[in-house]
C-alpha positions in Angstrom: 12.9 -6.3 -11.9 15.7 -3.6 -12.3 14.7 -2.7 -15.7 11.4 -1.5 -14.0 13.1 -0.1 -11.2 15.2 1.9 -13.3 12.5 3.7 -14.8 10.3 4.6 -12.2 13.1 5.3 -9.9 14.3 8.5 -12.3 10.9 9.5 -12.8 10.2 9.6 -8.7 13.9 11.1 -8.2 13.0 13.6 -10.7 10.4 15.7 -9.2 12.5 15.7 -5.7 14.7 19.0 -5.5 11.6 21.3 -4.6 10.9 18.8 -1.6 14.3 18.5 -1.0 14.0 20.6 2.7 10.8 19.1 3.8 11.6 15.4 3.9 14.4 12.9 3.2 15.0 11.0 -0.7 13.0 7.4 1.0 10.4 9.5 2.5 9.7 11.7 -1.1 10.2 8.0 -2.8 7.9 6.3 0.0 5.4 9.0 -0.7 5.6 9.5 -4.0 4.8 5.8 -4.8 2.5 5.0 -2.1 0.3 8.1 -3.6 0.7 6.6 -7.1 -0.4 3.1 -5.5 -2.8 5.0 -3.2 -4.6 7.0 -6.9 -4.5 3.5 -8.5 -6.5 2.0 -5.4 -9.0 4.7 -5.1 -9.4 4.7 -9.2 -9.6 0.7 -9.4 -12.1 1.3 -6.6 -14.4 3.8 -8.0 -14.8 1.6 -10.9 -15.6 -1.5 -9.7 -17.7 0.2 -7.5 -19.5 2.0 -10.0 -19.5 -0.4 -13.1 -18.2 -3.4 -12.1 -21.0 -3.8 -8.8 -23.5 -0.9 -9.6 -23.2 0.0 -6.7 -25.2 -3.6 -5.3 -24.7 -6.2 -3.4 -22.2 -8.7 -5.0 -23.1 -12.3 -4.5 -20.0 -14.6 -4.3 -20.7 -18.4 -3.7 -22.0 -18.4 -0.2 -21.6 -14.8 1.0 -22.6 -11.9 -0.2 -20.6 -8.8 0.1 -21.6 -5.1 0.0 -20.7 -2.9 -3.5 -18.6 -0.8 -1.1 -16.6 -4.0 0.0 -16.4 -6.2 -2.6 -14.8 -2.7 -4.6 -12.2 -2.4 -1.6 -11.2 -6.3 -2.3 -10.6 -6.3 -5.4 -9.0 -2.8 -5.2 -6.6 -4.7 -2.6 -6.2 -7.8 -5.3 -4.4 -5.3 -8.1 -2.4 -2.9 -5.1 -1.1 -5.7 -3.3 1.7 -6.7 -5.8 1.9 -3.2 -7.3 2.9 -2.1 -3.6 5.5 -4.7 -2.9 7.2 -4.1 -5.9 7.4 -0.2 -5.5 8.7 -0.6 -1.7 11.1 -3.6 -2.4 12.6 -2.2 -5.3 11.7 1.2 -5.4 11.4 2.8 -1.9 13.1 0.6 0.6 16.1 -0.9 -1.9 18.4 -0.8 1.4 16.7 -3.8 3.1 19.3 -6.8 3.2 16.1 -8.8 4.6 15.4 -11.9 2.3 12.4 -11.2 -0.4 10.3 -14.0 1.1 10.6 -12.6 4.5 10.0 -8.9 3.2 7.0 -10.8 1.1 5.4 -12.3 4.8 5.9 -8.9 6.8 4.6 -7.1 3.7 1.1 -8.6 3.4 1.1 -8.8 7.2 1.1 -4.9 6.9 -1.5 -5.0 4.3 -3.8 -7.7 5.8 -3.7 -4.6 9.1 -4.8 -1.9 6.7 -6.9 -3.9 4.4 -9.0 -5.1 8.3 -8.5 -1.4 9.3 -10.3 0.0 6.0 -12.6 -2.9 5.9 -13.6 -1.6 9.7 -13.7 1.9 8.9 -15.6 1.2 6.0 -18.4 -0.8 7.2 -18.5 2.2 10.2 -18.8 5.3 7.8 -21.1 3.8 4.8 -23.2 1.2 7.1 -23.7 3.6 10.4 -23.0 7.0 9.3 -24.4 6.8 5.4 -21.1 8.1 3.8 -21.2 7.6 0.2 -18.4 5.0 -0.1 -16.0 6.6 -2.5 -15.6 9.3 0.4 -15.6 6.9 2.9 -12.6 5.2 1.0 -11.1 8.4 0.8 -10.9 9.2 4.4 -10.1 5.5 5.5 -7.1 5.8 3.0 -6.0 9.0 5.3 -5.9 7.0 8.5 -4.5 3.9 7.0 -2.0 5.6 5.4 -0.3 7.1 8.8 0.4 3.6 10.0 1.8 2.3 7.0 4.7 3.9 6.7 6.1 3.2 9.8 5.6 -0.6 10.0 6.9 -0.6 6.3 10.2 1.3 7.2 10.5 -0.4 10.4 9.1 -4.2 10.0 8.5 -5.3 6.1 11.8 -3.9 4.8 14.0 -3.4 8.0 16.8 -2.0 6.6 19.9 -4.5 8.6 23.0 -5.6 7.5 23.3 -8.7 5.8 24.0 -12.0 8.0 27.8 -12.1 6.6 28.4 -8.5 8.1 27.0 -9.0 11.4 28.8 -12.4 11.9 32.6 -10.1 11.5 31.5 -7.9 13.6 30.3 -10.2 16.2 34.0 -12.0 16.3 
């Protein structure tokens, strides 16, 4: 996973010194890959939406789930793992928190924003007739504000490992 790591990580760092004064190195690298995650998303999302539903109804088994949703699912199937990788390797690299844990708190982040998209969704294509790629585009805005902050401070905690906190308890 370093290997990966320590590609993207140059590229990200890279493009940093003229944002230098307006945020901090995990913030640029926290925003930098969400927004790469975020553009994958919203591209996997136009597609499937487009060519993959036709912009129909998509019958699965025994339900059948709107063009608009079923594009937001499977959207969420390909960010998911590219979005844990990024913050646990990429972004939040600090976190002493095991992977499986981080792994848990992770998709209980995502499992929020995918309920809080799936909500805003069905609101601004179903009542208000938003034409779904622009509804995606403004529920990414709102989801996006909450992210951060239960990333940084709940899926990848950054804590000293067990063996540090036991010296200093003694």
């Amino acid at each position: 996973m370093h290997s990966a790591r320590d590609f993207v990580l140059p590229i990200i760092d890279f493009f940093y010194p003229p944002f230098r004064r307006l945020m901090n190195l995990q913030t640029f690298r926290y925003a930098a890959a969400g927004s790469g995650n975020t553009l994958l998303g919203l591209i996997i999302y136009f597609i499937s939406f487009k060519y993959v539903f036709f912009e129909k109804t998509f019958h699965f088994s025994f339900y059948a789930f709107e063009g608009h949703i079923a594009a937001l699912f499977l959207s969420f199937c390909v960010t998911f793992p590219v979005g844990f990788f990024m913050s646990k390797y990429v972004v939040f690299s600090d976190s002493f928190m095991k992977g499986r844990v981080q792994l848990f708190r992770y998709f209980l982040v995502c499992m929020f924003n995918l309920f809080i998209n799936y909500l805003l969704l069905k609101i601004l294509v179903e009542k208000f007739q938003v034409y779904p790629v622009f509804a995606q585009i403004m529920t990414i805005a709102i989801v996006i504000l909450f992210s951060y902050v239960a990333q940084r401070n709940f899926s990848f905690k950054a804590s000293l490992p067990d063996e540090y906190t036991e010296e200093t308890k003694e």
